[in-house]
C-alpha positions in Angstrom: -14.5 9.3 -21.9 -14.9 6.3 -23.9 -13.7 2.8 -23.9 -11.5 1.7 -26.6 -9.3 -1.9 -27.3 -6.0 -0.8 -25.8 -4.2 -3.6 -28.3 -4.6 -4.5 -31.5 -3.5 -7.9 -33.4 -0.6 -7.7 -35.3 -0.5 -10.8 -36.8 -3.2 -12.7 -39.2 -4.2 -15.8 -37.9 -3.4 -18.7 -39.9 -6.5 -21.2 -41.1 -5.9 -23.7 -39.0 -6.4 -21.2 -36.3 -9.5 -19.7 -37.5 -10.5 -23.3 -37.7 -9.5 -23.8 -34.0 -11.0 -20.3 -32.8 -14.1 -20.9 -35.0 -14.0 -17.6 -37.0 -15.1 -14.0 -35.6 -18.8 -15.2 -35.2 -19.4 -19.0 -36.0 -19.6 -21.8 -33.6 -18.7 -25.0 -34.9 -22.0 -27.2 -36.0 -23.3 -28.7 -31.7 -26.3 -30.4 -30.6 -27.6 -28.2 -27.9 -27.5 -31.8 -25.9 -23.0 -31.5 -26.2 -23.2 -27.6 -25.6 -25.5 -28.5 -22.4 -22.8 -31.2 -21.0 -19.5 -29.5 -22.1 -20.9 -26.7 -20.0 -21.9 -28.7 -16.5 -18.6 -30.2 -17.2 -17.0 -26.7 -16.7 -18.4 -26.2 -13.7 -17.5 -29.4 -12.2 -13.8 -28.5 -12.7 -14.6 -25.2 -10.4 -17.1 -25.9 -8.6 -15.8 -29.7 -6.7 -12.7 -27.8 -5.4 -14.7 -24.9 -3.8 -16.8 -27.9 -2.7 -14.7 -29.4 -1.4 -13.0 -27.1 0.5 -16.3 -25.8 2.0 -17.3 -29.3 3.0 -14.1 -29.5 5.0 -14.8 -26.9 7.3 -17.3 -27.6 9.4 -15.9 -30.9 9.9 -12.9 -29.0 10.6 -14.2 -26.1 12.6 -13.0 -25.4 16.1 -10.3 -28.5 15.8 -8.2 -26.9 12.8 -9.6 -23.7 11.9 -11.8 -20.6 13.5 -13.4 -17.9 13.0 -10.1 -15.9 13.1 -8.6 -17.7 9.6 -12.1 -17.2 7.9 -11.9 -13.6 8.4 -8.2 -13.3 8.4 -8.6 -15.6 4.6 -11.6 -13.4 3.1 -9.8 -10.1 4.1 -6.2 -11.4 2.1 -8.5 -12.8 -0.7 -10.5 -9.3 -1.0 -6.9 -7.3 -1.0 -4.8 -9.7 -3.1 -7.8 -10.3 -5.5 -8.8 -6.6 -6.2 -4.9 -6.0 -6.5 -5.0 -8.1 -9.5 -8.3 -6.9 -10.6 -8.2 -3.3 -9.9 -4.6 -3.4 -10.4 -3.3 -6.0 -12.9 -6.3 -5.8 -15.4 -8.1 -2.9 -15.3 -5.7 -0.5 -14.4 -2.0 -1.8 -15.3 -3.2 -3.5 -18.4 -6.1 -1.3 -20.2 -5.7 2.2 -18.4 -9.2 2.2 -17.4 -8.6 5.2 -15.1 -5.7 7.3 -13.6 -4.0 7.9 -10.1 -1.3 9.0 -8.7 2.3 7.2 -8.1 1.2 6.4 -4.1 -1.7 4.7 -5.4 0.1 2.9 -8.6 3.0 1.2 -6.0 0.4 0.0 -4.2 -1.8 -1.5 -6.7 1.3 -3.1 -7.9 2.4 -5.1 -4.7 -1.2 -5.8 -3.8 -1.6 -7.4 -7.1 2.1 -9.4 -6.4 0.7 -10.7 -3.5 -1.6 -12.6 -5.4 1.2 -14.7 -6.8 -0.1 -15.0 -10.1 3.6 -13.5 -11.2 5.1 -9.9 -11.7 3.1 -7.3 -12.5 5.0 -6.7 -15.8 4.6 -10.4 -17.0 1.0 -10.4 -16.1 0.4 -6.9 -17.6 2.1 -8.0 -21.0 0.3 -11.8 -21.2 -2.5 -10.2 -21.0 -2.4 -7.8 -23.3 -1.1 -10.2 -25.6 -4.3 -12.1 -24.7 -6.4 -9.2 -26.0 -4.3 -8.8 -29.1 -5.3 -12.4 -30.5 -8.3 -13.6 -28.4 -9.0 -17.0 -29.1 -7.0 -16.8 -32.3 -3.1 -17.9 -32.5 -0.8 -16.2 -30.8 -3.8 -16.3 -27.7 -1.3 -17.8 -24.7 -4.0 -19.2 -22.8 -7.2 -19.7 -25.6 -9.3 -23.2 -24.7 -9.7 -23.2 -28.8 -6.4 -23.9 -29.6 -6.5 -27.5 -30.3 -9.9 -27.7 -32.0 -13.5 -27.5 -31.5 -14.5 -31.2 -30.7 -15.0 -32.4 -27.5 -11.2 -33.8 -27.0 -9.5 -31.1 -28.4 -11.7 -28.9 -26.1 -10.8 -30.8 -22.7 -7.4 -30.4 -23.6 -7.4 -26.5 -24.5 -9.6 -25.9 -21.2 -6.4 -27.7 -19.7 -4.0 -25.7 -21.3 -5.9 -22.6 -20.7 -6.8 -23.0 -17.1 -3.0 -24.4 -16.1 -1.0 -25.7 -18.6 0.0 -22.5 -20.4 1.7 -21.6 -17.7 4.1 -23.7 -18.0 4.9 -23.2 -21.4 8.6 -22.4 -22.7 7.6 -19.4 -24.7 7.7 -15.8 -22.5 5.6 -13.1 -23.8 7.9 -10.2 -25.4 7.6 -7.4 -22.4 9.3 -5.4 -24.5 6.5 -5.5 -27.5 3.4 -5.4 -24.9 4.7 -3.7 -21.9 6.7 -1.0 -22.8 4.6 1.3 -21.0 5.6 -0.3 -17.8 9.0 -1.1 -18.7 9.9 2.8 -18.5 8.3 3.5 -15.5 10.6 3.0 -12.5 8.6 2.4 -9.8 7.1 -0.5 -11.8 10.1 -2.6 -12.3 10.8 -2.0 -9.3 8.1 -3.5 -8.0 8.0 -6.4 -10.2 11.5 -7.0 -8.9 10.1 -6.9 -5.2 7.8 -9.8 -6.9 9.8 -12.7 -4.2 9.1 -10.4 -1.2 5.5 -9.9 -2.2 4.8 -13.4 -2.3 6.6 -13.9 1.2 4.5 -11.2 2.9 1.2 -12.9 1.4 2.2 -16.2 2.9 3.8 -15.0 6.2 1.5 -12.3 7.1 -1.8 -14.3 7.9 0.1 -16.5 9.9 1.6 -13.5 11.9 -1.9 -12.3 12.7 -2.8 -15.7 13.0 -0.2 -16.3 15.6 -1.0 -12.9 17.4 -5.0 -12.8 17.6 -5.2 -16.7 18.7 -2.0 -16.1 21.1 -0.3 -19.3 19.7 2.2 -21.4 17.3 -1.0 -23.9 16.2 -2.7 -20.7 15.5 -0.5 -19.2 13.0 0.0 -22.1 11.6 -3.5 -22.9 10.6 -3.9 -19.1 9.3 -0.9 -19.7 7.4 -2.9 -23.0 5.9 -6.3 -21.5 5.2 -5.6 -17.5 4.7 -2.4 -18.1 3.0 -2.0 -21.9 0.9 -5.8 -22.3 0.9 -6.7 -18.2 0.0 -4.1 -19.1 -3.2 -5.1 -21.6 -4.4 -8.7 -20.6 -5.0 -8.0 -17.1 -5.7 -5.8 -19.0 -8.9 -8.5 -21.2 -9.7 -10.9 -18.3 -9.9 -8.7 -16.4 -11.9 -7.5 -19.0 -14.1 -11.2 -19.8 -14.6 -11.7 -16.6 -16.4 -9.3 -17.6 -19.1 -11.0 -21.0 -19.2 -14.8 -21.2 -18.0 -15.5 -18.1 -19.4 -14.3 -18.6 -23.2 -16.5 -21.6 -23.6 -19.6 -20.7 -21.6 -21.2 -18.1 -20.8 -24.0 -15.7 -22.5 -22.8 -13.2 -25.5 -24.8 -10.2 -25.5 -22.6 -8.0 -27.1 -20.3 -8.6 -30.5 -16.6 -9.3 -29.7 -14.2 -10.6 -31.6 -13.8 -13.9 -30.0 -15.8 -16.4 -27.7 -15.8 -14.5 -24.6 -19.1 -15.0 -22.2 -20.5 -13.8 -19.1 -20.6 -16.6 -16.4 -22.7 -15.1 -13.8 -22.1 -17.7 -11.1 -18.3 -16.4 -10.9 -19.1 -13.0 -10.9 -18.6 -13.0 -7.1 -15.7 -14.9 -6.4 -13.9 -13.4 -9.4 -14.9 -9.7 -8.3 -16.7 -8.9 -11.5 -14.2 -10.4 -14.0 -16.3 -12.9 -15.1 -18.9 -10.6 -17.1 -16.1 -11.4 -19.9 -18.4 -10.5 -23.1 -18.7 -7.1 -22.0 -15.0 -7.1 -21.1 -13.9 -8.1 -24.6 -16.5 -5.7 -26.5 -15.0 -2.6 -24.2 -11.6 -3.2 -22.7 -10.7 -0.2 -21.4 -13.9 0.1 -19.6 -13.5 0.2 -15.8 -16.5 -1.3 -15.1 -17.5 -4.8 -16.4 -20.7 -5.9 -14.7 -22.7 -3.1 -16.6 -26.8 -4.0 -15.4 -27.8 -3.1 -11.8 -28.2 -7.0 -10.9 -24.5 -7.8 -12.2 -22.1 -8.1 -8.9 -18.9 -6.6 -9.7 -17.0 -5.6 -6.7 -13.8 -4.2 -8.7 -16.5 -1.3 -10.3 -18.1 -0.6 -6.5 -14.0 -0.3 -5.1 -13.3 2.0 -8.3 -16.4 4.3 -7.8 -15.1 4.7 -4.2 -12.0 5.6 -5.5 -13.2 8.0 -7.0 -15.5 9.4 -5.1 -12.6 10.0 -2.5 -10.5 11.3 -5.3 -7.6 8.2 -5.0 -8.6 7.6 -9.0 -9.7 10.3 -12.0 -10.7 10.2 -15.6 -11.9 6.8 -15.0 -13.6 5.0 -18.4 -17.4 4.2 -17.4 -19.1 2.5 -20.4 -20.8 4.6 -23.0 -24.4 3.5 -23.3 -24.6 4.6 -27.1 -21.7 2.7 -27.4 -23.1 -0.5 -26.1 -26.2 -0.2 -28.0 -24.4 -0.2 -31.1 -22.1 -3.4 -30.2 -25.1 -5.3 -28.6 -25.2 -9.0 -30.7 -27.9 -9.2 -33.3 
């Protein structure tokens, strides 16, 4: 089975933003010297967090966090992350393989417990996304204000953070219908307040329990519950950012999409973006032998053990023929 766009535009984008997305193809007129720095300035917005946080742990370690919250942090990052992955994007959103209503649920809450909102709401703004990538009408597009260098450190704001916090709510109705009608997915994008409850408290109940103490669970609710968060946010959000400014574009799309390789890691395989936005529906995104993507390995176990079917591997004809000239 083939990969197709799951949404199409249903608007025209007006000139000024064509001007702002810079066309289907184009790239507004750079010195290689401007593309160079815009891009090590994107990573210093990722990258002196994670820094940050990593240099705090060895001067941390055995005084206010152990062993037990690394492992108890990675283990909520792995389920929460692939929830919105596996769940969210390449299942809720773009159908990139079937399973059965055990398996949906549970996508759904693991996904919740990412807190990066309801499954419904992050279902439709992302589809909505798709619809007009980097055009208007994109909720989260780094072009929107322009192609020069201020304009651009303000879209990488608003599409990193900021559009998060706009007013305007994507129409569920319009790009989530789908979901809408299925019961057991409002539901659980009801059960959204729980979900983000048991994300928070649970590390710090098995906190508590394997280190036998209040101080315990309180630093696993720190580091595998605030902490875990907060980078699995930035990751994400960095995807909607990082990766529509930087990134290499080896196959045609209809925007600025790029594969970042350095994310491909913490973001699971979400960051090989180009190849995302060439073939949506595809359930695999890192497509070369060398490209990490730990949401494709999960799915192949899936369905290997028969949890998932008719799941959408890429088409190598199909590649071929949308491979940039």
């Amino acid at each position: 089975m083939t990969a197709t766009d799951t949404v199409q535009p249903t608007l025209e984008p007006t000139a000024a933003g064509r001007e702002a997305a810079g066309g289907e193809h184009t790239r507004a007129p750079r010195s290689m010297i401007k593309a160079r720095a815009e891009q090590v300035l994107l990573g210093i917005i990722i990258v002196i967090p994670l820094a940050a946080v990593a240099a705090a742990v060895p001067l941390l370690w055995e005084r206010w966090i152990t062993w037990h919250d690394v492992v108890i942090g990675v283990a909520c990052y792995l389920i929460t992350g692939h929830g919105v992955t596996i769940g969210f994007h390449r299942y809720f959103t773009h159908r990139g393989f079937k399973t059965s209503r055990p398996m949906r649920i549970a996508l759904a809450v693991a996904g919740n417990m990412a807190i990066e909102g309801p499954v419904i709401r992050w279902v439709a703004d992302h589809r909505r996304h798709h619809a007009f990538s980097d055009k208007e009408g994109d909720p989260h597009s780094p072009w929107r204000y322009g192609t020069g260098f201020v304009p651009l450190m303000k879209g990488l704001w608003h599409s990193h953070v900021g559009w998060l916090f706009d007013v305007e709510q994507t129409d569920q109705r319009k790009y989530a219908p789908d979901l809408l009608a299925d019961r057991d997915i409002v539901w659980a994008s009801r059960m959204f307040g729980v979900c983000v409850f048991v994300s928070l408290a649970l590390p710090a109940l098995i906190g508590g329990l394997w280190g036998g103490s209040f101080e315990a669970a309180v630093r696993a609710f720190f580091w595998a519950g605030l902490v875990r968060v907060a980078l699995l946010h930035h990751i994400t959000w960095s995807i909607n950012s990082i990766c529509h400014v930087a990134g290499s574009r080896p196959y045609k799309s209809r925007d600025r999409s790029g594969n970042v390789w350095w994310l491909a890691l913490p973001s699971m395989g979400e960051s090989w973006h180009n190849l995302h936005h060439a073939e949506p529906t595809s359930a695999r995104h890192g497509v070369k032998p060398w490209q990490i993507d730990t949401s494709f390995y999960l799915i192949k176990l899936m369905e290997w053990t028969r949890l998932v079917r008719d799941v959408r591997w890429p088409d190598p004809a199909r590649l071929a023929a949308k491979l940039a000239d």
